[in-house]
C-alpha distance (Angstrom), angle and dihedral (degrees) to the residues before:
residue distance angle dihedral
X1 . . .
X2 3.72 . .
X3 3.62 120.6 .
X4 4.17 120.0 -112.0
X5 3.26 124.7 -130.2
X6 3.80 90.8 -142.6
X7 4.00 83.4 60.8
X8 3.93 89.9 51.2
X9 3.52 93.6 43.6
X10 4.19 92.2 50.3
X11 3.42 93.6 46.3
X12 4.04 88.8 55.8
X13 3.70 87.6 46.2
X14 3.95 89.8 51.9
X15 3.62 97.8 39.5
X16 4.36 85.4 43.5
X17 3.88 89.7 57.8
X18 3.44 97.8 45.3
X19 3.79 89.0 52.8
X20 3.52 95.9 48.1
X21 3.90 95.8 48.7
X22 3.84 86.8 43.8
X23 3.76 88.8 54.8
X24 3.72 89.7 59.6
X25 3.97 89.4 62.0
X26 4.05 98.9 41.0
X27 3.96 105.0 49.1
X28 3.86 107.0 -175.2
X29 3.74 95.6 -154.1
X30 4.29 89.9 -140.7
X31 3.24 120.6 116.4
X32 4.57 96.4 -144.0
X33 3.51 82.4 44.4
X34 3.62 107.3 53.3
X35 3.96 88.3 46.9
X36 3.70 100.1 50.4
X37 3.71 84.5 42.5
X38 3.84 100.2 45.4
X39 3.79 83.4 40.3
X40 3.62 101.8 60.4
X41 3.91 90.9 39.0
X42 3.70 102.5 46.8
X43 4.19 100.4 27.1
X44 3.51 91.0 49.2
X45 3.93 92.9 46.9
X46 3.34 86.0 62.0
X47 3.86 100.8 42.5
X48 3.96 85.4 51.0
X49 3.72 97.3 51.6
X50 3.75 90.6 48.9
X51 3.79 85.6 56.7
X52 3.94 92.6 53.6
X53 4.07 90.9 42.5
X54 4.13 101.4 38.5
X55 3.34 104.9 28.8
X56 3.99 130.7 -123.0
X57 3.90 115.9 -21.0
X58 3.99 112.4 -141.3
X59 3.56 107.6 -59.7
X60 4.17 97.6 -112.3
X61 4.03 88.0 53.1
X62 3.66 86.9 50.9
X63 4.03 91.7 49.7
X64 3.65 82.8 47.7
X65 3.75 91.1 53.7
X66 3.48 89.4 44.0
X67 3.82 92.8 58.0
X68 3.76 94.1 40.1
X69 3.68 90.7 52.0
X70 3.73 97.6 48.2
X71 4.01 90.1 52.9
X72 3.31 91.1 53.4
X73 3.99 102.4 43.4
X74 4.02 79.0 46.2
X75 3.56 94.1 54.7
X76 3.34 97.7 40.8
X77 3.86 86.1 54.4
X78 3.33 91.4 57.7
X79 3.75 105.9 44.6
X80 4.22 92.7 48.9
X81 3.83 91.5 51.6
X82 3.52 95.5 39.8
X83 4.05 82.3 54.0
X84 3.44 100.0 47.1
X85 3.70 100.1 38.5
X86 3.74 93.2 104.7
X87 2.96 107.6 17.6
X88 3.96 123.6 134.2
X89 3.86 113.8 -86.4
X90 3.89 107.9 -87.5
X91 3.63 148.4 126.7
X92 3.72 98.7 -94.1
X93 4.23 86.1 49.9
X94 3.23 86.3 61.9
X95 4.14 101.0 45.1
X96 3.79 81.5 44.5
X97 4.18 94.0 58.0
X98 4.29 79.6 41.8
X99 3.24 94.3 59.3
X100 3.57 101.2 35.0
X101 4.53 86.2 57.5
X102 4.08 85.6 41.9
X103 3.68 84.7 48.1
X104 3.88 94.6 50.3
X105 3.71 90.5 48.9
X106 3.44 100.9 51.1
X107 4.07 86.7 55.5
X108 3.53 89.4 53.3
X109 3.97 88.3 51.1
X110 3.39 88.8 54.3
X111 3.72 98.2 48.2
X112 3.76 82.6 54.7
X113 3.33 93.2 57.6
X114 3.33 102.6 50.8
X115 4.28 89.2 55.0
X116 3.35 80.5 53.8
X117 3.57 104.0 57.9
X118 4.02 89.3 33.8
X119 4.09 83.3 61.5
X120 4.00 92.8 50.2
């Protein structure tokens, strides 16, 4: 069964939200952090829903995209759990380490799509 792109690109859509709303309930309180975080969320919401309402872009700018998009889900990965790795025990420790995982899987989904429109 081959995989979809639509699926890929729902699943980063899901995975997106959930990040962003997630965000909203684990505030970081740094200033690099918050952007690449709010960046990835909210820039990438946008590039996503574009997808679903336009269409495919050409397939390099959406390997670019891809890239981009992985980098930044990465990063933002990185800089939440690196934030609220010791922290005190509460609630918005542990939306932080939820959205740093959701964060890490939506990079992966990206890098996934990007084999996948390298293969088309």
């Amino acid at each position: 069964m081959a995989l979809n792109r639509n699926v890929v690109k729902s699943i980063q859509l899901t995975l997106t939200l959930l990040c962003l709303s997630l965000h909203t309930q684990s505030r970081t309180y740094n200033f690099f952090t918050e952007i690449v975080s709010i960046t990835a969320f909210a820039g990438f919401l946008i590039i996503i829903v574009g997808y679903f309402i336009a269409g495919a872009a050409p397939s390099r700018l959406e390997i670019f995209y891809a890239i981009v998009g992985f980098a930044f889900f990465a990063a933002a990965a990185y800089l939440n759990f690196h934030k609220f790795y010791k922290a005190f025990d509460s609630d918005e420790k542990t939306f932080g380490f939820i959205k740093s995982g959701l964060s890490l899987l939506n990079a992966v989904a990206f890098l996934l799509e990007a084999v996948l429109v390298w293969r088309d």
